[in-house]
C-alpha positions as CSV (number, residue, x, y, z in Angstrom):
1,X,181.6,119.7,185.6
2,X,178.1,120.4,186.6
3,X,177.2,121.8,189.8
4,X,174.4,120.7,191.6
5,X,171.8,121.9,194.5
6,X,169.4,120.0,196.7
7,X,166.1,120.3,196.0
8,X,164.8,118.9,199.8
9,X,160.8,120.1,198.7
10,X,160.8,118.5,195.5
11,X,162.0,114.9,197.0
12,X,159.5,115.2,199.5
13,X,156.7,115.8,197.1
14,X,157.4,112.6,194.9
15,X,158.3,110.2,197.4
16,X,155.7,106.9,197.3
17,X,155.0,105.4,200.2
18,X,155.3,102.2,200.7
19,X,151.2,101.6,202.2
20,X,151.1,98.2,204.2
21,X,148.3,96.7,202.5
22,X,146.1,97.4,198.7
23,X,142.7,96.2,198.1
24,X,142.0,95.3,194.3
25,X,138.6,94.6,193.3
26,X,138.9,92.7,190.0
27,X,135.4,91.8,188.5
28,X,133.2,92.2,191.5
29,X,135.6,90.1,193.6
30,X,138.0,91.5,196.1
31,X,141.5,89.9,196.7
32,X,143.5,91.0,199.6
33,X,146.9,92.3,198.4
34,X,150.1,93.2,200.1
35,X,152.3,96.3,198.9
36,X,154.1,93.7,196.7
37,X,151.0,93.6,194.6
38,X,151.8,93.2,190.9
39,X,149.4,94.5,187.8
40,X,149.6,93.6,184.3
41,X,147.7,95.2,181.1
42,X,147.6,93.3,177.8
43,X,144.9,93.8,174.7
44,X,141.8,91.3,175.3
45,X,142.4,88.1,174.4
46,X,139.3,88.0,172.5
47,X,140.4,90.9,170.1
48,X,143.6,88.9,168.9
49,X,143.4,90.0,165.0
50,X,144.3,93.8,164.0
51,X,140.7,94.4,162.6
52,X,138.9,93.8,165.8
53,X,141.5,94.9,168.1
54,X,140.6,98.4,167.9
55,X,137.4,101.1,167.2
56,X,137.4,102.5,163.8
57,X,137.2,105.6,165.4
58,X,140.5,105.9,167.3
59,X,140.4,109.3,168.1
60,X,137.5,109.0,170.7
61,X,138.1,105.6,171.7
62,X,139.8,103.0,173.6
63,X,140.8,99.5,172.7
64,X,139.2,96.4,174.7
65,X,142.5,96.1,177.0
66,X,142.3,93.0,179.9
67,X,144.0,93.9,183.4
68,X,145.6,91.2,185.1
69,X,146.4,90.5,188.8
70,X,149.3,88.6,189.4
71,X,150.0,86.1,191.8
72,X,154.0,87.8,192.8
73,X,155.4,88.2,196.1
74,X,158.6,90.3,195.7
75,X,159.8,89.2,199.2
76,X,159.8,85.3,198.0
77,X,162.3,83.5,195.3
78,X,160.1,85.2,192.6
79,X,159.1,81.7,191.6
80,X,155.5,82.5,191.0
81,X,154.4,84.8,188.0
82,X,151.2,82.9,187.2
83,X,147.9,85.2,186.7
84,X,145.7,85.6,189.5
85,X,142.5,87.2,188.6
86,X,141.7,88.9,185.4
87,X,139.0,91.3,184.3
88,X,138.4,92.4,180.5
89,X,138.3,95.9,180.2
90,X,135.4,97.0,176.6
91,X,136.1,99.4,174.2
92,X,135.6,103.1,176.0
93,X,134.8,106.3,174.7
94,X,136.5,109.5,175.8
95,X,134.5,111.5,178.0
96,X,136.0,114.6,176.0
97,X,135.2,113.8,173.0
98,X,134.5,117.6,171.8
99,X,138.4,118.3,172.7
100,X,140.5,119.5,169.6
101,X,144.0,117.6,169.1
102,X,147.2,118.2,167.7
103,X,147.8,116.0,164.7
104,X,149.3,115.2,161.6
105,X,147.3,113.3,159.0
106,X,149.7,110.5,157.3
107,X,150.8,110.6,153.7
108,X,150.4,107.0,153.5
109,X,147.2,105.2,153.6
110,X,147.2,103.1,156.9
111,X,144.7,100.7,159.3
112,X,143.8,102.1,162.1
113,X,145.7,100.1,165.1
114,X,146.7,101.0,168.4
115,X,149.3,100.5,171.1
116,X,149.4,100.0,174.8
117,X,152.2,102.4,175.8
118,X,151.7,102.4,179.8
119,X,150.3,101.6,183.3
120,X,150.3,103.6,186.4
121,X,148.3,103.7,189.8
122,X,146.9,106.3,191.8
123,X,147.2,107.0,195.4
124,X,143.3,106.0,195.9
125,X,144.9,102.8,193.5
126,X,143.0,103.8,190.2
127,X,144.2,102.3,187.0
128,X,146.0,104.7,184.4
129,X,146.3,103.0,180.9
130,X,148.3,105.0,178.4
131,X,147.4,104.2,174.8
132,X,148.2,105.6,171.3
133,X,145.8,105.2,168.1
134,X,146.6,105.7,164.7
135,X,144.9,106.5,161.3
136,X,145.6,107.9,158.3
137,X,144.7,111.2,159.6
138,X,147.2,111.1,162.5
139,X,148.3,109.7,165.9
140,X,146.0,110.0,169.5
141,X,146.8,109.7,172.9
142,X,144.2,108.6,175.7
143,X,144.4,107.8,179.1
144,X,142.1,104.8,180.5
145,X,141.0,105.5,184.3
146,X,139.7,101.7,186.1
147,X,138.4,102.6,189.8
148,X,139.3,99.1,191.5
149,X,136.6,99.2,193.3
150,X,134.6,99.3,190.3
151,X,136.4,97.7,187.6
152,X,133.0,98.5,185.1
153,X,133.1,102.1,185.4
154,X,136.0,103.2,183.3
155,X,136.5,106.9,182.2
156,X,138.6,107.3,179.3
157,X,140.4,110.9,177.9
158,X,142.3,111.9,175.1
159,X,145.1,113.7,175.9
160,X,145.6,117.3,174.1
161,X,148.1,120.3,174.1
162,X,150.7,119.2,172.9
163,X,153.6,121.4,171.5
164,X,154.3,119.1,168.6
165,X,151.2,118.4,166.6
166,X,152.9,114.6,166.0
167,X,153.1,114.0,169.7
168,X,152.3,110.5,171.3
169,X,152.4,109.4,175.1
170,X,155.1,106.7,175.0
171,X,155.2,105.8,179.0
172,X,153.7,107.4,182.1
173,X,154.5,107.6,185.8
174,X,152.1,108.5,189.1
175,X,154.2,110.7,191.7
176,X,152.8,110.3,195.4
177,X,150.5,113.4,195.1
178,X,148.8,111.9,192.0
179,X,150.9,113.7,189.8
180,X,151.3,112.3,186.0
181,X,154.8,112.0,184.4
182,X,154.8,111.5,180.5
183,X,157.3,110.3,178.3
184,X,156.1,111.9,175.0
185,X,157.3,111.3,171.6
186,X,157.6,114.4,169.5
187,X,157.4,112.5,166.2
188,X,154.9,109.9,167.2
189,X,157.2,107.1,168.4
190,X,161.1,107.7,167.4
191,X,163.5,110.5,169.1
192,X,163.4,113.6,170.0
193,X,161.3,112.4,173.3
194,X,160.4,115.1,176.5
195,X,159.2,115.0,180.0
196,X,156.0,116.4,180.7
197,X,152.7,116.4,183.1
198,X,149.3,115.1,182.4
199,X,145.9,116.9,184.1
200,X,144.0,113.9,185.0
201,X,140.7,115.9,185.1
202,X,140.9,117.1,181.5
203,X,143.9,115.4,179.5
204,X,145.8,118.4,179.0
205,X,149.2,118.5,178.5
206,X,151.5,120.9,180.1
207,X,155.0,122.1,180.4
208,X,155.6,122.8,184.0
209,X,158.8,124.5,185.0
210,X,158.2,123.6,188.6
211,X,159.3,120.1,188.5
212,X,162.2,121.3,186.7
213,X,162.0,118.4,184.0
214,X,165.4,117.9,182.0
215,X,165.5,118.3,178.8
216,X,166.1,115.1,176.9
217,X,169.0,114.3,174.4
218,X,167.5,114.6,171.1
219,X,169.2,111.6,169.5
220,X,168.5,108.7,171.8
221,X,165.4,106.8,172.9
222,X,164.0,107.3,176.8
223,X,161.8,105.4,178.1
224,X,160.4,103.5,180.9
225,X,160.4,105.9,183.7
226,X,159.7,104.2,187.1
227,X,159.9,106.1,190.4
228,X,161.5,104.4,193.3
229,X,160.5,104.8,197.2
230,X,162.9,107.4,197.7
231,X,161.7,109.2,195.2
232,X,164.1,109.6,192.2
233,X,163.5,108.5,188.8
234,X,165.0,105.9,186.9
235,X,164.5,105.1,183.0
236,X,166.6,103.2,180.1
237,X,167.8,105.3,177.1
238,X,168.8,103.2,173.4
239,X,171.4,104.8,171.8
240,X,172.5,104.5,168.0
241,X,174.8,101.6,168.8
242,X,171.5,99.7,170.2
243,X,173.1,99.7,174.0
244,X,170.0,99.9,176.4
245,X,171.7,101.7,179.3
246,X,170.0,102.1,183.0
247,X,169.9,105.9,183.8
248,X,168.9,108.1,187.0
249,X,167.1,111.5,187.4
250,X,167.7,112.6,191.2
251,X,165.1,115.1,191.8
252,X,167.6,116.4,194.5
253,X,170.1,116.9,192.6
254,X,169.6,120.0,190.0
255,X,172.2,121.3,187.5
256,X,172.9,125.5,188.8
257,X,174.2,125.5,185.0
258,X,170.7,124.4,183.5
259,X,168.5,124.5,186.3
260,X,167.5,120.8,185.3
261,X,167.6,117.5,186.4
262,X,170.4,115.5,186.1
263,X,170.6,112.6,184.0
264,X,173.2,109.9,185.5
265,X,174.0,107.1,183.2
266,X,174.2,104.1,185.5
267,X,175.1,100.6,183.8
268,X,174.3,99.0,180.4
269,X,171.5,96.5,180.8
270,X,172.5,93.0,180.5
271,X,171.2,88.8,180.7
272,X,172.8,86.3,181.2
273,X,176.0,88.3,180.5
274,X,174.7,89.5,177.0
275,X,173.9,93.1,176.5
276,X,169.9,93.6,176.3
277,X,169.6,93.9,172.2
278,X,166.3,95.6,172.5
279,X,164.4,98.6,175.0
280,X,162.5,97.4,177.6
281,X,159.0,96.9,177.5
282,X,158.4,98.0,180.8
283,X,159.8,98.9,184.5
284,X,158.4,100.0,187.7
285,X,159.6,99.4,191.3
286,X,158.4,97.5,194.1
287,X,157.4,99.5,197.5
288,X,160.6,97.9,198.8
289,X,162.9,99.0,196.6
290,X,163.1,96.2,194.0
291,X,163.4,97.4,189.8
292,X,161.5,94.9,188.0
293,X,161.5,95.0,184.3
294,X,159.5,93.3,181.6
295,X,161.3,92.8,178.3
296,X,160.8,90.5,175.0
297,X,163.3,88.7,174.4
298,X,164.1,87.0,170.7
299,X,162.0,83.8,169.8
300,X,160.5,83.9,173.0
301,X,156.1,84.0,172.6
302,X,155.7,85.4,176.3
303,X,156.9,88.0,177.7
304,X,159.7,87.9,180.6
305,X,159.6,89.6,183.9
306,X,163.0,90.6,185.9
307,X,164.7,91.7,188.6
308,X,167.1,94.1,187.9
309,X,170.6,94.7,189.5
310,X,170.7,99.1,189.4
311,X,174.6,98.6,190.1
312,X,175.8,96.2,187.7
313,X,172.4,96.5,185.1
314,X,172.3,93.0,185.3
315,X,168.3,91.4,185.0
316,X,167.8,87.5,186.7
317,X,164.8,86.0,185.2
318,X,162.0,85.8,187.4
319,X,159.0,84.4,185.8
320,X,157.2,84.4,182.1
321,X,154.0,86.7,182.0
322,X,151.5,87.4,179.3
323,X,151.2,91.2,180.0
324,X,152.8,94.2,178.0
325,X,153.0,97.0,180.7
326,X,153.3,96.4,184.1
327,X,153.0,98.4,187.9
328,X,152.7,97.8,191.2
329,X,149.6,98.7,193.6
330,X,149.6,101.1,195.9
């Protein structure tokens, strides 16, 4: 049986709080927003074919990506999903492009393509876009920064120092003081994944014992880590037998064994009574509490968002959107 001890300065640090009102700027035009504000990032719909979706250099660059407002109030019947606003977001280069990363180059000859991966805010409600380009010469993270103030001036960092030089950034997470959580992938999607931070000012990874990260099963995928109001961590992991399962990191409770994070499995993830046959796409939670999840389900062309039940790991249908990460504003 583990033991476990409270960790009373670490919960206070990560709490979000749930702010009143957000002001988005989309465009040049400013939309009042409640704290039930919903965001959406998808690859421009002008850039629909492979070949034009991305740079050819996709080391240094990001690809065209559109953010989308949606018109969602969490505190209604979740009846409304429909796209408010929109703004496209152009190909970026990295503002540090002279930084050295950890790569692998690919035996096989491959396109170079790329893959939105996640979506976080700030506290002052910038943007974070994670995304991951690959070439034959190997796999590259970057982070996307869009001030909403000033949709047009983007900065754009490729993220560096990783342990494993086959490392990608597969989700990401703000805390309340700014802090950025990482999912990464130490073999450039599959298992074994790890928890780490992200500087925002330079793109540099690091391993910080502070937080007192758990270390991650090696043989399962994690993913999708979304931090709730009272400040713990939730995520799904796929195991071998494809069951997506609902799990819970309590930053209060630490194993004395480990000196980690807990990991508590919480319920298998199901619709409509049918377990959920693939991961998640995305999941975040509202300032009031609610998990919302974005998933693809099979034959379907649009993506679905849902409300998630954290008890039973049942997901109700709440509206189709054409997004592939979201996040809530803060």
């Amino acid at each position: 049986m583990n033991l476990i001890i409270r960790r009373r300065r670490f919960g206070q640090m990560v709490i979000v709080s749930a702010a009143t009102t957000a002001i988005a700027n989309f465009a040049g035009k400013s939309i009042a927003q409640n704290s039930q504000s919903l965001i959406g990032v998808r690859f421009s719909s002008n850039t629909t074919k492979q070949s034009k979706k991305v740079s050819t250099d996709v080391e240094n660059s990001t690809p065209a990506l559109t953010l989308v407002s949606l018109d969602f109030s969490v505190s209604s019947d979740f009846s409304s999903g429909e796209e408010k606003l929109s703004t496209e977001i152009p190909t970026q280069t990295v503002d540090n492009k002279d930084t050295k990363t950890e790569k692998v180059s690919k035996a096989i000859h491959s396109q170079p393509s790329e893959r939105i991966t996640g979506l976080a805010v700030l506290s002052d409600g910038t943007i974070i876009t994670s995304t991951v380009g690959s070439d034959q010469k190997g796999n590259y993270s970057k982070l996307l920064f869009t001030d909403k103030k000033s949709p047009k001036s983007n900065k754009s960092k490729k993220v560096s120092g990783f342990k494993k030089s086959n490392s990608t950034i597969e989700y990401v997470v703000a805390t309340k003081d700014d802090k950025i959580i990482s999912v990464v992938s130490q073999t450039g999607g599959p298992p074994p994944f790890e928890l780490v931070l992200i500087d925002p000012k330079n793109g540099k990874v690091t391993y910080d014992t502070e937080l007192k990260l758990p270390d991650l099963p090696p043989d399962i995928r994690f993913s999708n880590l979304a931090l709730a109001p009272d400040g713990t961590f939730f995520a799904t992991t796929l195991d071998r037998d494809d069951a997506t399962t609902l799990v819970q990191l309590d930053p209060q409770r630490i194993s004395v064994l480990t000196g980690r994070l807990l990991i508590n499995k919480l319920a298998q993830l199901t619709y409509n009574k049918e377990p959920l046959p693939n991961d998640l796409l995305s999941l975040t939670f509202s300032p009031s509490g609610q998990l919302i999840a974005l998933a693809r389900f099979e034959n379907d062309k649009t993506n679905s968002l849902l409300a998630v039940d954290r008890k039973t790991g049942e997901m109700t249908l709440l509206s189709k959107v054409a997004v592939d990460k979201i996040a809530f504003t803060r």
